[in-house]
C-alpha positions as CSV (number, residue, x, y, z in Angstrom):
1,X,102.9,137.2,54.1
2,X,100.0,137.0,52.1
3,X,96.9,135.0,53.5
4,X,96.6,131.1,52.9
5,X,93.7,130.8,50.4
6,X,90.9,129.4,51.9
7,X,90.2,126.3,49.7
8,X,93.6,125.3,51.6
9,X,91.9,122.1,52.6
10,X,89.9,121.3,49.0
11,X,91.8,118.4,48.7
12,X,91.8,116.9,52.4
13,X,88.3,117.1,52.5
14,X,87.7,115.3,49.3
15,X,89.9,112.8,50.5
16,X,88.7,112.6,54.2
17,X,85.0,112.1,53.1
18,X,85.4,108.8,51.7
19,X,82.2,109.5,49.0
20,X,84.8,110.5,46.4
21,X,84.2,109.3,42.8
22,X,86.1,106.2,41.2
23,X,88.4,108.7,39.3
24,X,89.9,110.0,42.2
25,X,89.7,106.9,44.3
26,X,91.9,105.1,41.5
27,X,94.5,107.4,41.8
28,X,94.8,109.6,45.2
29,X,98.5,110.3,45.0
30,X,97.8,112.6,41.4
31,X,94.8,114.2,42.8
32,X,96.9,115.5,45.6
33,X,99.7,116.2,43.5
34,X,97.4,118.5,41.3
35,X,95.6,120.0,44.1
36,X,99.1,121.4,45.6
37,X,99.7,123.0,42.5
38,X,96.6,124.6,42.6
39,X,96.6,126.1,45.7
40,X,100.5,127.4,45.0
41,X,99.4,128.5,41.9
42,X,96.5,130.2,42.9
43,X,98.0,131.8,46.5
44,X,101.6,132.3,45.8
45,X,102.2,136.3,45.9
46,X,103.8,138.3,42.9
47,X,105.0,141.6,42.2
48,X,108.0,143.1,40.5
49,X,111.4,142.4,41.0
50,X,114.2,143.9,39.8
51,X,117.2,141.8,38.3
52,X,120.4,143.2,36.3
53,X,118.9,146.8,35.6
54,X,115.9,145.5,34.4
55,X,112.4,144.5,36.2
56,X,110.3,141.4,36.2
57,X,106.4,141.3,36.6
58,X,104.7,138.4,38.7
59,X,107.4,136.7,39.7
60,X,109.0,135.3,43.2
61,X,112.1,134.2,44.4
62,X,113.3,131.2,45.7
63,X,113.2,131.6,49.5
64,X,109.9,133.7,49.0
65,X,108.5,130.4,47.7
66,X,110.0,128.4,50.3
67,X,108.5,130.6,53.0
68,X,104.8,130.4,51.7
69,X,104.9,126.7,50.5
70,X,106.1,125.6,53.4
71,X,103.4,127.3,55.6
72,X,100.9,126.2,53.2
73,X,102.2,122.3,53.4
74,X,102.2,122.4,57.0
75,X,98.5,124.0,57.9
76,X,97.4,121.1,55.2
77,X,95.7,118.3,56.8
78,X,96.9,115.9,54.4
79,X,100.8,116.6,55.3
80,X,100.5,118.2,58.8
81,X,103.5,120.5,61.1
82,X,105.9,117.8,60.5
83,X,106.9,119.2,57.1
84,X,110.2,120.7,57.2
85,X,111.8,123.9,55.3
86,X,113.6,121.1,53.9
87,X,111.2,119.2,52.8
88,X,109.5,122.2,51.2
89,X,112.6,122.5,48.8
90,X,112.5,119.4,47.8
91,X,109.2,119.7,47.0
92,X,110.4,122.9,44.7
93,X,113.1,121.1,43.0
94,X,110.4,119.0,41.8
95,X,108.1,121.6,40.5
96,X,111.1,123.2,39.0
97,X,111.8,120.1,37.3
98,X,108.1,119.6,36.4
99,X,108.1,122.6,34.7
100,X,105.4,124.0,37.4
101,X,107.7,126.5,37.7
102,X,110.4,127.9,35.2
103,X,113.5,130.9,36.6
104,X,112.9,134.0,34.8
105,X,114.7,133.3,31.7
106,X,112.7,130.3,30.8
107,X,114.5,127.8,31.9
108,X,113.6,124.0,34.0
109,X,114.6,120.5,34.0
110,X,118.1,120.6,34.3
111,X,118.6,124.3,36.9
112,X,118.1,123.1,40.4
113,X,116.0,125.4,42.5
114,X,117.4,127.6,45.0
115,X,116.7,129.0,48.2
116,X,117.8,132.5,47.9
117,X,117.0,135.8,46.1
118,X,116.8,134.2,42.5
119,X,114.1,134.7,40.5
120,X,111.0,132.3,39.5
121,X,107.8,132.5,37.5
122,X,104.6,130.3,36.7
123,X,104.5,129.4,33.3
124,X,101.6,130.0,31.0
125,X,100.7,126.2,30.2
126,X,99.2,124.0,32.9
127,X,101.7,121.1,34.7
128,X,98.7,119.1,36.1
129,X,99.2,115.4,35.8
130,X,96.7,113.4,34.3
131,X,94.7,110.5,35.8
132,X,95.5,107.0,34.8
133,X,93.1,105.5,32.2
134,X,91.0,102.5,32.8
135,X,92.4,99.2,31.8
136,X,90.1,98.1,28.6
137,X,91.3,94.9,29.1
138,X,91.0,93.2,32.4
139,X,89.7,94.9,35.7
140,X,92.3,94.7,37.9
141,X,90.0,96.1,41.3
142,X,88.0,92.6,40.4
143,X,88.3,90.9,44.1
144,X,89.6,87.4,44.0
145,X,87.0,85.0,44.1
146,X,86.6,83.1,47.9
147,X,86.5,79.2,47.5
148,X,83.2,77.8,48.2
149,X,82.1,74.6,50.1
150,X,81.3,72.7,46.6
151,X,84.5,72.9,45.3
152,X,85.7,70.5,47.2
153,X,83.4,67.8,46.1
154,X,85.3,65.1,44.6
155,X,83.0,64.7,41.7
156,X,83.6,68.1,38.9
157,X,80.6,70.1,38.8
158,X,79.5,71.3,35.3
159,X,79.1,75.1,35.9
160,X,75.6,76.7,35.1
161,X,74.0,73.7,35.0
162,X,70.1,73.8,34.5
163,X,68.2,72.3,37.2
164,X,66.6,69.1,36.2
165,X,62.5,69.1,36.8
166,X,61.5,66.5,39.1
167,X,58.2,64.1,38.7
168,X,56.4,64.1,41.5
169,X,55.0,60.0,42.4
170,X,53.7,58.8,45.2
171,X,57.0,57.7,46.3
172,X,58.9,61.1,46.0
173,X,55.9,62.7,47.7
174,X,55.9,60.2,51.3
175,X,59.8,60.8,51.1
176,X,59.3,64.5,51.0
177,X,57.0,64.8,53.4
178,X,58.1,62.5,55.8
179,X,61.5,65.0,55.4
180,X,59.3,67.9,56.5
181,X,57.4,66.2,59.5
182,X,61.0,64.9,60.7
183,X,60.5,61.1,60.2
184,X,63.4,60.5,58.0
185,X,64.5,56.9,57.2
186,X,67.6,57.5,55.3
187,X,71.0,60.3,54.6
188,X,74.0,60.3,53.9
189,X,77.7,61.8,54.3
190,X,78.8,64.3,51.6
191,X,82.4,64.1,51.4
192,X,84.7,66.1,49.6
193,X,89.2,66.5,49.0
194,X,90.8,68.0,52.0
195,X,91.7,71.5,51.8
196,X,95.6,71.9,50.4
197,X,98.0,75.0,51.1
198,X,98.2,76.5,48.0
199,X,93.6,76.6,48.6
200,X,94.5,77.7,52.0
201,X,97.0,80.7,50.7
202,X,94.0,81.9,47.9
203,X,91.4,81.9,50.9
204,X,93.7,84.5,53.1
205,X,94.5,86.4,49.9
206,X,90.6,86.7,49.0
207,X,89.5,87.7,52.3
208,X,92.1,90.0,53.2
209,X,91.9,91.5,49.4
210,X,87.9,92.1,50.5
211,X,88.7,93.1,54.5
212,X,91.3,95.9,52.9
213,X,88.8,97.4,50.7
214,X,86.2,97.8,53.2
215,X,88.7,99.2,56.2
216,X,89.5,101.9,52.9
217,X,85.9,102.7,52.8
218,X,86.4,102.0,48.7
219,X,83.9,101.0,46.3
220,X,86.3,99.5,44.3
221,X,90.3,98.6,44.6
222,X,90.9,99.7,40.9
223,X,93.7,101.8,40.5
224,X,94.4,101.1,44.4
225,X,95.7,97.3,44.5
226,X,96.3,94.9,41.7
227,X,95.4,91.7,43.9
228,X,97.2,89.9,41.2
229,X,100.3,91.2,42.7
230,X,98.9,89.8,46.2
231,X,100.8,86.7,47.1
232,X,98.5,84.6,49.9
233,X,101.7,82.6,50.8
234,X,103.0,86.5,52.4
235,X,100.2,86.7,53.8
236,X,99.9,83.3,55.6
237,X,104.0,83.6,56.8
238,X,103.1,87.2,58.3
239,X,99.9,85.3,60.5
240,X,101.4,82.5,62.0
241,X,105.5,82.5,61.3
242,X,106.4,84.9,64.1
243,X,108.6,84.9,67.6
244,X,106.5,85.3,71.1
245,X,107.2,89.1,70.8
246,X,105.2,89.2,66.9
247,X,108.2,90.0,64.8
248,X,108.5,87.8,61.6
249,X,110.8,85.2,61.5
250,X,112.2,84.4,58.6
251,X,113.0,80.6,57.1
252,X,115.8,81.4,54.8
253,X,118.3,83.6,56.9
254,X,120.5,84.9,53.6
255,X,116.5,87.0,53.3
256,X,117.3,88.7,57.1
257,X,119.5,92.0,57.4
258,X,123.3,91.7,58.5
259,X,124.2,91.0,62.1
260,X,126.3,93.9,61.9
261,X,122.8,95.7,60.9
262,X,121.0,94.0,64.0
263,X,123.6,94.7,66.1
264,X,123.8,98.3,65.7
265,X,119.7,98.5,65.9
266,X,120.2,96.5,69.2
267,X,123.2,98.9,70.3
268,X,120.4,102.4,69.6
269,X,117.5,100.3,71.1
270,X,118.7,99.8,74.4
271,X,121.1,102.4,74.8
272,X,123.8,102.9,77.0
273,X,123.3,98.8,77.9
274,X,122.8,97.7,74.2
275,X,126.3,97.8,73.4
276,X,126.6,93.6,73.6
277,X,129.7,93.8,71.2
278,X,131.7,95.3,73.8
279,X,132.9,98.1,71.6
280,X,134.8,101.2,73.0
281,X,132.5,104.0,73.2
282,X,133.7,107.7,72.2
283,X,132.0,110.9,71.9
284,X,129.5,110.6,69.0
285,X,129.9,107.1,69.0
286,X,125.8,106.9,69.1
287,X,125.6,109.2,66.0
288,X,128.0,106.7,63.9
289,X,125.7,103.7,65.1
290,X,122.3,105.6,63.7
291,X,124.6,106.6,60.7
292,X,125.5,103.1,60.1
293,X,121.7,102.0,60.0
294,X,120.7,104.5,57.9
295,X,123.3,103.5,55.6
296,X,121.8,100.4,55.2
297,X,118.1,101.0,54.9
298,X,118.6,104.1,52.5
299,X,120.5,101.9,50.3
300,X,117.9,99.5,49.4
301,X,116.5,99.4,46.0
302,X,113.1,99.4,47.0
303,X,111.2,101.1,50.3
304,X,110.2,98.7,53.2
305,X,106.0,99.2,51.7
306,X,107.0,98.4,48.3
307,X,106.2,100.6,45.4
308,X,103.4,98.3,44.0
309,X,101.4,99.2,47.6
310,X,102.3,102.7,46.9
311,X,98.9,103.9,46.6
312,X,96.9,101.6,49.5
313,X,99.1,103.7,51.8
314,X,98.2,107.0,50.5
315,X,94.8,106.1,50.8
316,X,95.4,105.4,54.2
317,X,96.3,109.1,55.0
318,X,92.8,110.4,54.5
319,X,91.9,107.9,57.5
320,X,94.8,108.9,59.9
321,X,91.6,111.0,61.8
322,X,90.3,108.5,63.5
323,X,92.7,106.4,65.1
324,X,90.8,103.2,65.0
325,X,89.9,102.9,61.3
326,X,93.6,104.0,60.1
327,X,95.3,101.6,62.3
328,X,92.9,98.7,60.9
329,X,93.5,99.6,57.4
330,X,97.6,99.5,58.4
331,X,96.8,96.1,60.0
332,X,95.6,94.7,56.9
333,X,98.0,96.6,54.4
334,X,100.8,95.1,56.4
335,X,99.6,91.7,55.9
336,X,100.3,92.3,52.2
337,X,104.4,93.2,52.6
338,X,106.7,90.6,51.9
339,X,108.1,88.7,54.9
340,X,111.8,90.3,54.5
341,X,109.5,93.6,54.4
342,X,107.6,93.4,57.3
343,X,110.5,92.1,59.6
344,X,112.6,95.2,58.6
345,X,109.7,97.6,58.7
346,X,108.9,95.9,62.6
347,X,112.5,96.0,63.7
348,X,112.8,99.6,62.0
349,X,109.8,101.0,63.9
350,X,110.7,99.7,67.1
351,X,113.7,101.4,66.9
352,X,112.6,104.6,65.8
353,X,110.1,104.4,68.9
354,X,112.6,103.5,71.4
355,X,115.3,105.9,70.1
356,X,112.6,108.7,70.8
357,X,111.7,107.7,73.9
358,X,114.9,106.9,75.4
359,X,116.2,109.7,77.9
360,X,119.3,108.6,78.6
361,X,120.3,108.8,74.4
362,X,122.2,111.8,73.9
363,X,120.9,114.1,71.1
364,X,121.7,113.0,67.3
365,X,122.1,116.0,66.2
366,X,123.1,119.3,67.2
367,X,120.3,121.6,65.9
368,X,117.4,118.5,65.1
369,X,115.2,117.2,67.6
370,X,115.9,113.1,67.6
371,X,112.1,112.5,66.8
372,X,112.4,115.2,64.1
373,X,115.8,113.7,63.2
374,X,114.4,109.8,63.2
375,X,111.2,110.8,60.9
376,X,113.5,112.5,58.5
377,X,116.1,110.3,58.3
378,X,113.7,106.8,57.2
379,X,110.6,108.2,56.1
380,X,111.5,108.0,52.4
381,X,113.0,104.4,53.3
382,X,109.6,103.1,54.5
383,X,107.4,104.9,51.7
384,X,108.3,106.1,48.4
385,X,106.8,106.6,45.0
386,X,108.3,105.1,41.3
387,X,107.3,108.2,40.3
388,X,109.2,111.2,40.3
389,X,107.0,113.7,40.1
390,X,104.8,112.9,43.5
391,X,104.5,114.0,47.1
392,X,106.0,111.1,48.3
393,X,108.4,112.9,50.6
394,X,105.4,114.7,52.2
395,X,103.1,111.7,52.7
396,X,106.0,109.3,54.2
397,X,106.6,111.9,56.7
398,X,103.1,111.9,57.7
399,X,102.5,108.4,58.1
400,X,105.5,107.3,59.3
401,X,104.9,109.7,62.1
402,X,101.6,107.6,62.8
403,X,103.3,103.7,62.5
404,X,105.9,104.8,65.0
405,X,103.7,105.8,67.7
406,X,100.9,102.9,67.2
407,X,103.3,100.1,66.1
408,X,102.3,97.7,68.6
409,X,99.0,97.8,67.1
410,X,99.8,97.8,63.4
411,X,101.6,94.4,63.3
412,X,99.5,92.8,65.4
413,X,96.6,90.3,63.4
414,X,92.9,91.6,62.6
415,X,90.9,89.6,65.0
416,X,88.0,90.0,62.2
417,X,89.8,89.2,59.8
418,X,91.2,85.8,61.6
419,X,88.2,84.8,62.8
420,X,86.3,85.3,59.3
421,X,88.9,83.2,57.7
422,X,88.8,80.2,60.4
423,X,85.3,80.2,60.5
424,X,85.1,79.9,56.4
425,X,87.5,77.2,56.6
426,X,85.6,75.5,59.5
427,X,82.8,75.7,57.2
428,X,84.5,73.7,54.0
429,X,85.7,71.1,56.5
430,X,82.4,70.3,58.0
431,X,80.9,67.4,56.7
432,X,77.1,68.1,55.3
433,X,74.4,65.6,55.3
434,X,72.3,64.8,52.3
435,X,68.5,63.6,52.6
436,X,67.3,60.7,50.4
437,X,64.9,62.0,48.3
438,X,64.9,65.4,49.7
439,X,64.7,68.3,46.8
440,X,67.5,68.7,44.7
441,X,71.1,68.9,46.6
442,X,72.4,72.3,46.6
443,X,75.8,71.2,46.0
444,X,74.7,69.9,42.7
445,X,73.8,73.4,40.9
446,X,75.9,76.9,41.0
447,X,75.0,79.2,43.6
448,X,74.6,83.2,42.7
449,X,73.8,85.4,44.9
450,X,72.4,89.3,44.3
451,X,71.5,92.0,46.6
452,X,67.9,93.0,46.7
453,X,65.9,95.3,48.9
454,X,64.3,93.9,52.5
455,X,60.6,94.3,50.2
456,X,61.7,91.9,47.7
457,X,63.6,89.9,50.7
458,X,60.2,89.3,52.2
459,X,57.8,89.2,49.2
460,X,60.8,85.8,48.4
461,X,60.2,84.6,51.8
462,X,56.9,84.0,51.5
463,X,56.9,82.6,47.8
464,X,60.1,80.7,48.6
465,X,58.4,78.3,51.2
466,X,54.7,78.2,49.6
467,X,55.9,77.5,46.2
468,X,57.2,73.9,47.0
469,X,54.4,72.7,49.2
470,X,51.7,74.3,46.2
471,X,53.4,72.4,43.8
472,X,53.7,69.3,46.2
473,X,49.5,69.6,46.8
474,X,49.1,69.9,42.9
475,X,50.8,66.9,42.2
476,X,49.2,64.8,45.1
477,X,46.1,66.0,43.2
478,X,47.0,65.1,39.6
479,X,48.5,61.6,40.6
480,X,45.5,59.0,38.6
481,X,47.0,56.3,40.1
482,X,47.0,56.6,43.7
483,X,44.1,55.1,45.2
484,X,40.9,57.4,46.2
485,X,41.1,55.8,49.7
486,X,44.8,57.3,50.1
487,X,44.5,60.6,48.2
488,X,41.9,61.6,50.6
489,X,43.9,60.5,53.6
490,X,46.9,62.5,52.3
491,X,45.0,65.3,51.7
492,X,43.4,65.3,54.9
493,X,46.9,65.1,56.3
494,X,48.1,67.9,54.5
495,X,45.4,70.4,55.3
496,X,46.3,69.6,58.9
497,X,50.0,70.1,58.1
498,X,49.5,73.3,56.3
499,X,46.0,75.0,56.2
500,X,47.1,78.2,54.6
501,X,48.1,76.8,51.6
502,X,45.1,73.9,51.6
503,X,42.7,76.9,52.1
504,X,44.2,79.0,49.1
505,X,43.6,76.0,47.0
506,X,40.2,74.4,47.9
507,X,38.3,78.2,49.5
508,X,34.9,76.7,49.1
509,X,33.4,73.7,49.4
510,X,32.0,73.5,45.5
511,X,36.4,73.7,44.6
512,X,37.4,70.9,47.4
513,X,34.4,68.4,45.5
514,X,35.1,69.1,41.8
515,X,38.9,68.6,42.3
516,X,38.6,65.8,45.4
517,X,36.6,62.5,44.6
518,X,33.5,62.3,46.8
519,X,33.2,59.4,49.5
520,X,31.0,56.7,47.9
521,X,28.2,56.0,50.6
522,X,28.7,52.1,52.0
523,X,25.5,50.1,51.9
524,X,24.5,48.3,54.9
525,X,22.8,45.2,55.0
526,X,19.1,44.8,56.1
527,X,19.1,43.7,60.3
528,X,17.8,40.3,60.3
529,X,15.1,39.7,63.2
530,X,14.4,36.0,64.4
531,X,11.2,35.3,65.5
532,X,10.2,33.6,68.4
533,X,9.1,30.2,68.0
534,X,6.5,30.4,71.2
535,X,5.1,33.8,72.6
536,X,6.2,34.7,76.0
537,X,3.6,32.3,78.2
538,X,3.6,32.3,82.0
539,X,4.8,30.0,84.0
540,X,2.4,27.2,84.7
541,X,3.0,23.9,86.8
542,X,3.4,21.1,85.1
543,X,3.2,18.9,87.9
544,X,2.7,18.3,91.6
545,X,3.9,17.7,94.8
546,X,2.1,15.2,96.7
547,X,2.9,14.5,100.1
């Protein structure tokens, strides 16, 4: 056989390096599609074949193609040795009926491709698939917006509201400051509506919509995830309604599978002491149980990860090499699956993993391994495309081959993304205290945020905090009717509150008197001296003593 071309892995590694552009990244299912083509156009071998009495250049037959595509599939990290011959002619029946390939009399559509010595060409025109074109209309990768503290205030706010410019008194200034050297006189309580379900169900949706984008390593859900289609109430049921083992439980039964479903899953599970219904067992009586349950599950209208969620979990195979960050991704995917979804895909899973690891199961099939048997037989239940021109046979295998060794893991609840939410919601429960006279409460204007670089971060810093106490100093200055006594007093007090900014506004001494009234001098009164009505005399004896 010809060698495998070495771009064989073009379209892994575009897909493994998650720097791909938004055109791929919307649609990751097509971009594989067309890169398979490519590689079987470009490395499938031709030569002449002879076909009643008459030769035919470049061209193939069927089980040549099967060989080489099915080598080519399974050294492709995107679909890995799991593919089977199959697998590889379904994947042919396809092209066939894609027109990617045509038999050698033109025909494709209705022929259905064979494995044997008939013959095949490529035809002239290319059978790409084009990308999906951008919505003009509405962005549907936009991320749901998370609920904020203020909306929960029972008065309506009135949405890009100007701020309203302040006087500074006298009055406004001793409030402020006395804010800012901690001797505050008066608050109060802001208090807002308490938090209903249907607010609760948006916050999940919102921050597991955000957590699922950033486990994909995506700049941008469009294409990916309508989170339209997102239902928060899903989300909520998958987190907290489930049994002490993490399986789903369900609130209207009529939604749940059978008994006589459950009971053969049971019966497989726990084989030989699973049979509870007491049943006689035969030769092959395992192989009509697993027949019975594949019955069921291939007969639903719609696979267990829902066609709408298609492409989050082909996204997902580009991260299957490294453990960790694929089976994060699943966690959060998961979340998204309708209850009845989730519990099948759970109890499906668990069986799969059981049936596999059971030694004492007899084999399912004469020639198939049971693991080989058990990947082919649901894959295509548990992932599938609307589309019938896709790789969705090749992908399920794949990643269904990943959820049933790590399912333990994959239904179990993001501790990032539960503790994110609880702590938002602890946050618009809190009550937040509002200071009388403080500056203008942040509750009352619209908050918008932008990233900027750790310069501009800083350079804000500093303005941010000696902007207010400028303006406060310029308005202590400007205020005629405050007392000359008490303006010097509060400025005294400020420069010993904050020097930086006093010395930026009075640097010399010839600035701090032509802005600052000057200290009128206080007379004193003349020292009044009393004379002495006699001089100091010494003592004389006035009179005697006579004996």
């Amino acid at each position: 056989m010809k060698n495998l071309p070495v771009t064989l892995t073009v379209a892994s590694q575009s897909v493994r390096h998650r720097s791909v552009n938004s055109h791929c990244a919307r649609s990751l299912s097509t971009l594989q599609w067309n890169e398979t083509i490519k590689l079987f156009r470009g490395g499938m071998p031709l030569r002449r074949h002879w076909a009643h009495f008459r030769y035919y250049d470049c061209s193939f037959t069927g089980s040549e193609a099967v060989d080489y595509l099915h080598e080519l599939l399974r050294k492709n990290y995107n679909f890995g040795p799991e593919v089977t011959r199959y697998q590889t002619l379904q994947l042919l029946r396809k092209f066939l009926k894609a027109h990617v390939i045509e038999d050698i009399k033109g025909r494709h559509g209705t022929e259905d491709f064979e494995d044997s010595g008939h013959l095949y060409r490529f035809p002239t025109q290319s059978p790409l698939k084009s990308f999906p074109t951008k919505s003009l209309l509405r962005d549907s990768g936009d991320l749901p917006r998370l609920i904020r503290w203020d909306d929960y205030e029972e008065l309506p706010l009135q949405e890009n509201m100007a701020p309203v410019k302040s006087v500074l008194t006298s009055d406004l200034w001793n409030k402020r400051h006395s804010v800012a050297i901690g001797d505050v006189h008066e608050c109060k309580l802001i208090r807002r509506k308490e938090v209903t379900p249907k607010q609760v169900d948006h916050i999940w949706k919102s921050m597991t919509v955000a957590h699922l984008q950033d486990a994909l390593g995506l700049k941008t859900l469009e294409g990916v995830l309508n989170p339209e289609l997102v239902n928060g109430k899903h989300i909520v049921h998958n987190v907290f309604s489930v049994n002490k083992t993490g399986i789903v439980v369900l609130e209207n039964k009529a939604e749940d599978m059978p008994y006589w479903v459950i009971s053969a899953m049971k019966c497989l599970a726990n084989w030989p002491n699973g049979n509870g219904s007491k049943q006689p067992v035969y030769p092959g009586f395992e192989r009509d149980v697993l027949k019975t349950v594949a019955d069921y599950f291939q007969r639903l209208k719609q696979p267990l990860l829902t066609f709408h969620l298609y492409e989050v979990f082909v996204n997902i195979l580009s991260l299957l090499q490294d453990q960790e960050v694929a089976t994060e991704a699943l966690r959060v995917s998961c979340l998204l699956l309708p209850p009845p979804n989730r519990r099948r895909l759970q109890l499906l899973l668990r069986l799969m993993a059981r049936v596999c690891q059971n030694p004492h199961l007899p084999p399912l099939n004469d020639t198939i391994p049971t693991r080989t048997l058990m990947i082919q037989m649901f894959s295509h239940c548990v992932l599938s495309s609307v589309d019938d021109m896709d790789l969705d046979e090749l992908l399920s295998t794949k990643l269904v081959t990943f959820m049933m060794d790590h399912y333990v893991t994959i239904f179990q609840v993001p501790p990032k993304l539960r503790s994110q939410v609880e702590e938002h919601m602890s946050h618009l429960r809190r009550v937040q205290i509002k200071y009388a006279g403080s500056d203008t409460d942040f509750s009352s204007s619209p908050a918008f945020c932008k990233h900027i670089s750790r310069v501009d971060s800083e350079e804000q810093k500093v303005i941010g905090t000696q902007t207010p106490l400028q303006e406060l100093l310029e308005g202590l200055i400007a205020d005629k009717e405050l007392p000359a006594k008490d303006k010097r007093k509060r400025l005294k007090q400020f420069e010993k509150s904050y020097p930086e900014v006093y010395q930026h506004r009075f640097p010399t001494e010839e600035s701090k008197a032509a802005v600052i009234p000057e200290k009128t001098p206080r007379i004193k009164p003349h020292l009044m001296f009393f004379n002495l009505k006699k001089p100091f005399q010494p003592f004389q004896r006035s009179w005697s003593f006579r004996a």
